[in-house]
N, C-alpha and C positions, 0 to 999 in steps of 0.2 A: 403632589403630596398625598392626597385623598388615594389616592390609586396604591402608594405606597404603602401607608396604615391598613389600609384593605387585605393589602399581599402577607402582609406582617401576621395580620389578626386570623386569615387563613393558614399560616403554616402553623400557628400557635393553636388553634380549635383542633388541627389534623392530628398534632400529640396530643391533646385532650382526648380526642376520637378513637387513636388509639389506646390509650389508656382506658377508656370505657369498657372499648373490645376486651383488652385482656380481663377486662371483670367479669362481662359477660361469659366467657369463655371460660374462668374457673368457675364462676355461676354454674355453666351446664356441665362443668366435668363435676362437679359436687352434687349436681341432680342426676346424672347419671352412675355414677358411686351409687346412691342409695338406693335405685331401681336395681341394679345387679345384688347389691348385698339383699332387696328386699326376694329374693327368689330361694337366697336361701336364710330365710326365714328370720332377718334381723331389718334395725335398718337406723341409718344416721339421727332420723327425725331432725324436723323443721324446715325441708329444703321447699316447700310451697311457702313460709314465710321469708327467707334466703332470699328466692328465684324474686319477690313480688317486691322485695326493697332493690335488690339489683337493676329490675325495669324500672322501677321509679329513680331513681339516683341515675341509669342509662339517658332517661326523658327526660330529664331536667339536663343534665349536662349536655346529650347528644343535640340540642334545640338550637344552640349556638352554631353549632359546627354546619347542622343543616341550612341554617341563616345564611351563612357565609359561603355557600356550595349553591346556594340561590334554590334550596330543594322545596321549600315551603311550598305547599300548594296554594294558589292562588287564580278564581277563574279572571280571563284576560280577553273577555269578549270584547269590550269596548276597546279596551288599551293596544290589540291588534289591530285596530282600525286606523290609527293616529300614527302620526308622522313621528318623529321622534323627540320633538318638544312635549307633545302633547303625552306617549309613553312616558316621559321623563317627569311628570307632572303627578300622572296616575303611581309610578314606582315611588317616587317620594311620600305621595298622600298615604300607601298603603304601607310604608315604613314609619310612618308618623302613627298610624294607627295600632300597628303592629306592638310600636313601642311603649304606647300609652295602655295596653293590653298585657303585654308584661313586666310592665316596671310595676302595674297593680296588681296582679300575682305573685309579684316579688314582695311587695309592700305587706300583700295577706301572707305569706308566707312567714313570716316573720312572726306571729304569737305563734304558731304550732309548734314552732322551734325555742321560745319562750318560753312557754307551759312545761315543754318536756326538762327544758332545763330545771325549772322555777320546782316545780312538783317529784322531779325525779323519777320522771316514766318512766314506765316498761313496758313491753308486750305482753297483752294478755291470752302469752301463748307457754307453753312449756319452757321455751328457751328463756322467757322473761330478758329478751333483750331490750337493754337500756335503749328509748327510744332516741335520747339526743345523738348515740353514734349513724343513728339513720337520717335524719330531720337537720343535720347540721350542714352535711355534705348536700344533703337535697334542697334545702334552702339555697347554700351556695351557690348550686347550681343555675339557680332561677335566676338568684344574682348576678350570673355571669352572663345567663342570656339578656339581661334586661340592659345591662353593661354595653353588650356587644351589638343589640338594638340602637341604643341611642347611638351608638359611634358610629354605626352603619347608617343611621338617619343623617344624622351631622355631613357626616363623610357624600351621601347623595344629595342633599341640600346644597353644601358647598358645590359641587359639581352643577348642579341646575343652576345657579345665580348667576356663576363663574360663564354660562353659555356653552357648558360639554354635555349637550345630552344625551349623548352616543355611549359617552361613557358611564353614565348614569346607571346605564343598561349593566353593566359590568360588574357596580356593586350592588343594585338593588333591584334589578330585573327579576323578570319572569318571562324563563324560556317556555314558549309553547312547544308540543309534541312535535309538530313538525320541522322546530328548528334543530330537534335535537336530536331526531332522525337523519338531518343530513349533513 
């Protein structure tokens, strides 16, 4: 069942991922627009505060998907040494940790997204963009990694108690360079 919600929660982060991508991608074809028009001597303005909400709203949302793709960087000196109870111990402990790190970035996240409602912010840029259509999605995002954290913690826990430590490895490992070399 674990193995299953895992597969689920990966093909569901991949359209996430892609949906990011196509933001990013109009992201850079809107900064690219304005370099061309700026040559001949006009230009869209705002596309450095555009580009700088696009990678934050990419970060917060792309966080999930790298979870679940096992991309996180994590060094794995010890945890190469152990047999696979004991890897299954360390991948758990470091998804415990993981999650208690961003379900409290989610939790801070939440007045930034307050205030701007609450006050009615805007950037204090030219475009004066309302900041809650920034902070709403970007929060979200945190939410959803924080989400996807505990379910991935659950999901290897239950496997480590259950006696699968092999599989462990599947949802909440950390491949070294060399395994993923060959």
């Amino acid at each position: 069942m674990e193995l299953r919600i895992i597969e689920a929660l990966r093909r569901l982060n991949r359209g996430v991922a892609l949906l990011v991508g196509a933001g990013l991608l109009i992201c850079a074809a809107f900064v690219l627009t304005d370099i061309l028009m700026r040559r001949f001597g006009t230009s869209l303005g705002g596309t450095e505060e555009i580009a700088g909400y696009a990678m934050a709203l990419a970060t917060a949302w792309g966080m999930a998907f790298t979870l679940l793709e096992l991309g996180h960087v994590r060094i794995d000196l010890l945890r190469s040494r152990v047999q696979s109870f004991g890897r299954a111990l360390f991948d758990v402990f470091s998804m415990i940790v993981m999650s208690g790190v961003i379900v409290t970035i989610a939790i801070k996240a939440w007045p930034v997204l307050e205030r701007s409602i609450k006050n009615g912010s805007t950037a204090n840029t030219p475009l004066e963009t309302p900041l809650v259509w920034v902070h709403a999605p970007w929060f979200a995002g945190w939410v959803w990694f924080a989400l996807m954290s505990c379910v991935v913690t659950l999901c290897a826990l239950s496997l480590v108690v259950r006696g699968r430590y092999d599989e462990t490895e599947t949802v909440a490992g950390a491949f070294a360079e060399q395994e993923m070399l060959q």
